[in-house]
Every structure is written in C-alpha cells, then in structure tokens.
C-alpha positions as CSV (number, residue, x, y, z in Angstrom):
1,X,-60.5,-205.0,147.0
2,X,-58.2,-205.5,144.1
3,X,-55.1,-205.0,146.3
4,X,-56.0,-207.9,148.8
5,X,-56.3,-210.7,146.0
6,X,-53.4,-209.8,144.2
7,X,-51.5,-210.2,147.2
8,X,-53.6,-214.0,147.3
9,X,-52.4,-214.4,144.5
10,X,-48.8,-213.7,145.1
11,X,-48.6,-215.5,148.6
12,X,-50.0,-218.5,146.8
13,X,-47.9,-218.4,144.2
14,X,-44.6,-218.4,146.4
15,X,-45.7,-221.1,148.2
16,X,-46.5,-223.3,145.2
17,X,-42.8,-222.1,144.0
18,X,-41.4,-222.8,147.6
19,X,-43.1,-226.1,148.0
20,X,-41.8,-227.2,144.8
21,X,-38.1,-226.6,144.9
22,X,-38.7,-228.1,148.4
23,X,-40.0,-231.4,147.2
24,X,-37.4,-231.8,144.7
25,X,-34.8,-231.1,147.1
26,X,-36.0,-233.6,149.8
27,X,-38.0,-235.9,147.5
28,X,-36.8,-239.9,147.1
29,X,-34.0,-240.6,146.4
30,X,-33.3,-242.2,142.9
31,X,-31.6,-245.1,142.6
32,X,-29.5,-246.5,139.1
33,X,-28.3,-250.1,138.2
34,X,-24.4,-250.2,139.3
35,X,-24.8,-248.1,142.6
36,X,-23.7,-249.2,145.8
37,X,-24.3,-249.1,149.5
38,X,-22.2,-249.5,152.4
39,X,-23.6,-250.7,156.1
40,X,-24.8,-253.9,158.0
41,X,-27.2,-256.6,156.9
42,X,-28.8,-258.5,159.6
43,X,-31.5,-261.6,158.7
44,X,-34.8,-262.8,159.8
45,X,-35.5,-266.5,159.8
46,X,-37.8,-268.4,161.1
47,X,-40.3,-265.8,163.3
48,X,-40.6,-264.3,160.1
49,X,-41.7,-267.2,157.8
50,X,-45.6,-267.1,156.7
51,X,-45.8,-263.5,157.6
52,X,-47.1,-261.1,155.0
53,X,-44.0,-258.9,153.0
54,X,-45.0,-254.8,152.4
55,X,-45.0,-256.3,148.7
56,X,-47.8,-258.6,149.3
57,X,-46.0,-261.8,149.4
58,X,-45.9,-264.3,152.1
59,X,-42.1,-264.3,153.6
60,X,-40.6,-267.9,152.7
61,X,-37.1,-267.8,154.3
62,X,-35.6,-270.3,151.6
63,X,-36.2,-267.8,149.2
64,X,-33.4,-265.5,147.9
65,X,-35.4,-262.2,149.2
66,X,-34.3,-259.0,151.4
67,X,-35.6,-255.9,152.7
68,X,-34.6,-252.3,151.8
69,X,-36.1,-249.4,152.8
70,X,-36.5,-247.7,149.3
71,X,-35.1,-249.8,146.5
72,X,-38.6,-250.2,144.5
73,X,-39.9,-253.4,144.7
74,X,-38.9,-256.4,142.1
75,X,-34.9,-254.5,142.0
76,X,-32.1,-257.5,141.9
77,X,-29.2,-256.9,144.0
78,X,-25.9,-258.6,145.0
79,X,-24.8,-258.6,148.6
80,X,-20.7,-259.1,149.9
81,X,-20.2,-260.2,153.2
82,X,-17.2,-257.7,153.4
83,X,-15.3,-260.2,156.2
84,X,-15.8,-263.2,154.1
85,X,-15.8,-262.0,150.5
86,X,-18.9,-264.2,149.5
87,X,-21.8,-263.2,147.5
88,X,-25.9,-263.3,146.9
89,X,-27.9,-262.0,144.6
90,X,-31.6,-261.4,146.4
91,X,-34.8,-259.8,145.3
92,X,-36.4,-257.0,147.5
93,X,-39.9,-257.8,148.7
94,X,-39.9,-256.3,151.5
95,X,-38.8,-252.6,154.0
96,X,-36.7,-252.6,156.6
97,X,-34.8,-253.0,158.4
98,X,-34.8,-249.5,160.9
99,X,-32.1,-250.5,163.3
100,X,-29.4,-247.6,162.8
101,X,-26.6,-248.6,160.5
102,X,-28.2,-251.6,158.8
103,X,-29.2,-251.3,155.5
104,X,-30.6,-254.6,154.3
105,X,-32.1,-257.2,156.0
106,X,-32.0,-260.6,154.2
107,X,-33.8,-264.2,154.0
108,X,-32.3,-267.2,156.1
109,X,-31.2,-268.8,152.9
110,X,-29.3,-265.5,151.5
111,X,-27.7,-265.3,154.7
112,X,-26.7,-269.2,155.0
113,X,-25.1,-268.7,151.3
114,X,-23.4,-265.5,153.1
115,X,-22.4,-267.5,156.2
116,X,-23.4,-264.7,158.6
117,X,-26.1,-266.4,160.9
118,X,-23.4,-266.5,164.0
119,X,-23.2,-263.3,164.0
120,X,-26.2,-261.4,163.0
121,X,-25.5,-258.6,161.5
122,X,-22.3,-258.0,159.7
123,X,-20.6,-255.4,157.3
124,X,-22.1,-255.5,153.9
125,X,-21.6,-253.6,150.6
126,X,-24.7,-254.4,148.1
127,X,-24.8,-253.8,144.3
128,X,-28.1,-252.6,142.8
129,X,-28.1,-255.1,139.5
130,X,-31.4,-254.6,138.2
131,X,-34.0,-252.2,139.4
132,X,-37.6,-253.4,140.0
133,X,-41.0,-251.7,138.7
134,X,-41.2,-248.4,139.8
135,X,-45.0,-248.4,139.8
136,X,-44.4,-250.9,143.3
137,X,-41.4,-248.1,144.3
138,X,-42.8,-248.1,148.4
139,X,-41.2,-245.9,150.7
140,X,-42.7,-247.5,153.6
C-alpha cells in the first residue's frame, strides 16, 4: 500500500513542478514604460460610440482612448503614424483589435489628430509612457 501513494505523491509533484515552469514560460507577457510595438492601427468611430468598453466605460469617440489587447488598463501611450510622422498620446480602455497584424485600435479623435481615417488602418509604432493599474491588467 505504501508503494502506490508514494508514487501519488511523486506524479503529483511532477506535475505541480511541470505546470509551473509551464505557466511562467507561457504566462502574460510583462510590459515596462519605454517599450515599443510595431504593426497597424485601425479606428472605430461612430458604430462604436455609447457602447460599453471591457474597462467598464461607455466608448466616447472624442476621447483620446484605444484598444490593446494586453496593455493593463489606465497605461498611457503615444502612437506615430509611421507614413506621416504625427503623434497621440491615448489611454487604453478597451481590447482589441484581433484582425491579424493590427495592434491598436484607436478613438475617432486619436485618429483625426493622426490623419489616418482615409485609410483605415495604417503602420504604427506605439510607445508605452505610463502603465496603468495592474489590478485592471485584462487579457480579454
């Protein structure tokens, strides 16, 4: 009888080990003030406006807000339109956007200040300035 639960004990301590390194491995990612990110932003106007964010606010496109799809909640960050060379700082309220490639998806009035309606979506790099509250950190 001893033999079978020390081998219990074993397989469950493996796993705990396993599962462990595992989640570290492939756990979020962490992000740090000064980091950057390369892709498209694309922009939601008016069929977004009054909707609720996945922070809990209601989307006002004249604000100066964007979605990511991990940045935590509350983080500050500036966005180049990298065929202009103009600049935004925005706030991320929200996640998205989960079209391959595209990175961020900002507010009518970032993308007005970024002069990117035209086309839609266009190559962005974005600078994380300030990172938000961790406690809101969503993964969505």
């Amino acid at each position: 009888m001893a033999r079978p639960s020390l081998l219990l004990v074993l397989a469950v301590a493996a796993c705990l080990i396993l599962g462990l390194s595992t989640a570290s491995a492939y756990g979020p990612k962490r992000y740090h003030a000064g980091e950057t990110e390369r892709g498209d932003a694309s922009w939601c106007g008016s069929e977004c406006q009054g909707k609720p964010t996945a922070d809990g606010e209601t989307y006002n496109m004249n604000d100066l807000t964007a979605a990511h799809r991990h940045l935590p909640f509350g983080t500050i960050v500036r966005v180049t339109n990298r065929v202009n060379g103009l600049s935004v700082e925005v706030r991320i309220n929200d996640r998205g956007p989960y079209e391959a490639g595209r990175i961020i998806d900002l507010s009518s009035a970032a993308a007005d200040i970024l002069r990117m309606k035209k086309a839609g979506a266009v190559p962005v790099e974005i600078e994380v300035l300030r990172l938000g509250t961790p406690g809101r950190h969503n993964d969505g």
